[in-house]
N, C-alpha and C positions, 0 to 999 in steps of 0.2 A: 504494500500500500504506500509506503515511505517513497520507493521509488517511482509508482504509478505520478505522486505528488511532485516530485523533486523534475521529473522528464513534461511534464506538464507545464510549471514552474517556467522553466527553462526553454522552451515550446512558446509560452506567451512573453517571454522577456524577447524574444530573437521575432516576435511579430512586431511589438511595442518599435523596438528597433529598426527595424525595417520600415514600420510605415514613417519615423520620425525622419531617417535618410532620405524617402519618396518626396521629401516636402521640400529639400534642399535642392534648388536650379540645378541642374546638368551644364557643365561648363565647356563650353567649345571656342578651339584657337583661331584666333583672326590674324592674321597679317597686316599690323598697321603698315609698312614697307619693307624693305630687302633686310632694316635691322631688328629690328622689334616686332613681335609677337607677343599678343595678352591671349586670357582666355575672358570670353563672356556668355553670360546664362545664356544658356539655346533661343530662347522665345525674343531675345532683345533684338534692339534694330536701330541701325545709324540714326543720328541726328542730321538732318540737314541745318546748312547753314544759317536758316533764320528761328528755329527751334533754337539752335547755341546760342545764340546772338541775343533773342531775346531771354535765356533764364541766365546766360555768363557772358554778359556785359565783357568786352576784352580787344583789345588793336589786335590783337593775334590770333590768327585761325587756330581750332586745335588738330593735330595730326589725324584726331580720330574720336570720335565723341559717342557714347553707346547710351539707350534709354531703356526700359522697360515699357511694355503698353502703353500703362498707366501716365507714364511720362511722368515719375514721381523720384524714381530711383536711376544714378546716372553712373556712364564713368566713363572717362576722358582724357587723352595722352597730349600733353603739351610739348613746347617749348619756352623756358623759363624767360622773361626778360633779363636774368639775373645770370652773368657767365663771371665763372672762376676764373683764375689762372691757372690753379691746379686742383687738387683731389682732398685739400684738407677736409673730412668728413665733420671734424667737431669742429671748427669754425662756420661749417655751412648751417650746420643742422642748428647752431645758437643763433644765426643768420634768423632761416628761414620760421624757428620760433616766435622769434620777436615781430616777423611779418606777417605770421598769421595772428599773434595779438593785438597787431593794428588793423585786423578786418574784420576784427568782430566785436559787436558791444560787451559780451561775454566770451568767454572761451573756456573749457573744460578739458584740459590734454588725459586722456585714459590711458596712453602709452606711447612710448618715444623713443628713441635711440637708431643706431647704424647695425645695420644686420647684412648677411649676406643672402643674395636669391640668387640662384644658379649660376653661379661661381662670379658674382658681382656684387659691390657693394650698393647699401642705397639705404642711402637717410628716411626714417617714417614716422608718424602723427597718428596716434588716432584720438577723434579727441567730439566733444560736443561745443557744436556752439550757437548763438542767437544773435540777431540783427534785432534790434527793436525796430517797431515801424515806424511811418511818417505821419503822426498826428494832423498832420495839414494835407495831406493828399488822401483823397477818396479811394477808396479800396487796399492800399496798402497801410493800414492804422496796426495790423494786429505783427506781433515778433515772429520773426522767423525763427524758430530751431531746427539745427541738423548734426546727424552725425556725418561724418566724413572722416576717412582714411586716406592718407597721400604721402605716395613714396615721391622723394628723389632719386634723381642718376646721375650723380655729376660725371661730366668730361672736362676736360681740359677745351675754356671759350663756350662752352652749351653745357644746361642741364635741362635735362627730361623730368616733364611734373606727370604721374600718373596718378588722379583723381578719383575714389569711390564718393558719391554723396545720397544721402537718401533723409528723408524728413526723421526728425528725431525720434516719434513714437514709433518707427518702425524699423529701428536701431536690432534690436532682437530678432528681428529674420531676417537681418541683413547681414549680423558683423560676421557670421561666420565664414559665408561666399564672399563678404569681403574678403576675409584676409587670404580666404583661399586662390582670388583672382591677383591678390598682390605675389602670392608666393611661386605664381608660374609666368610673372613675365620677366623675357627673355629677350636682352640687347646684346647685338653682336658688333 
């Protein structure tokens, strides 16, 4: 009987399991160009240009900018306006800190530091943060919150910004495909 329980047990732990995995995007590889490859959830689909333009404000096109349906949840390969001279990682990374705290009215860093992903270094963030609105303009009154994840690449004269963002309350079925989408791309 003991074991009748225990293979049963174990029978609905590995269902539990599996339907919990079923629920995580399926991630497939894009070729931004000849150097860089990401992966993105199967169901997503480029942004065209006036989609970017109008939710990221920016003089600079991005290499490659991906949505979800919903057009709530994003991610996006740049080029930094911001170029090195060299590879110092911890001067970039106190750099680029301090510029993401002058873009938001709030900021929440959940994790930070220089890692390596497929045999390359790159600075990353994850972190919450919030825009208050514009009391004087109609329809944008209420604060923005988002989570967002964003590696660096430095080169030597260019650094590469890869982007996850998605609205704050849906941080939890997000972070995980985030960091999974951060951990498979690859510059050559």
């Amino acid at each position: 009987m003991l074991k009748i329980k225990s293979t049963l047990f174990k029978g609905l732990m590995l269902l539990v399991l599996t339907c919990l995995a079923a629920d995580k995007p399926k991630l497939m590889k894009m070729k931004v160009n000849d150097r860089i490859t990401v992966s993105i959830p199967r169901d997503w689909h480029a942004m065209d240009a006036m989609d970017f333009t109008q939710r990221y404000p920016s003089v600079r096109a991005p290499l490659a900018a991906y949505t979800d349906a919903d057009r709530q949840v994003d991610f996006s390969v740049n080029i930094s306006a911001t170029q090195w001279p060299d590879t110092n990682h911890e001067i970039a990374r106190q750099f680029f800190k301090a510029s993401l705290r002058n873009m938001f009215d709030q900021i929440t860093f959940l994790q930070e530091g220089v890692r390596e992903v497929n045999k390359k270094k790159f600075i990353y963030f994850e972190f919450e943060s919030r825009m208050n609105g514009n009391q004087r303009q109609e329809g944008q009154r209420d604060a923005i919150g988002k989570y967002t994840y964003i590696q660096y690449y430095l080169e030597p004269g260019r650094t590469l910004v890869f982007s996850f963002n998605c609205p704050r309350r849906m941080k939890e079925d997000w972070k995980e495909t985030a960091a999974a989408m951060m951990q498979r791309i690859k510059v050559n």
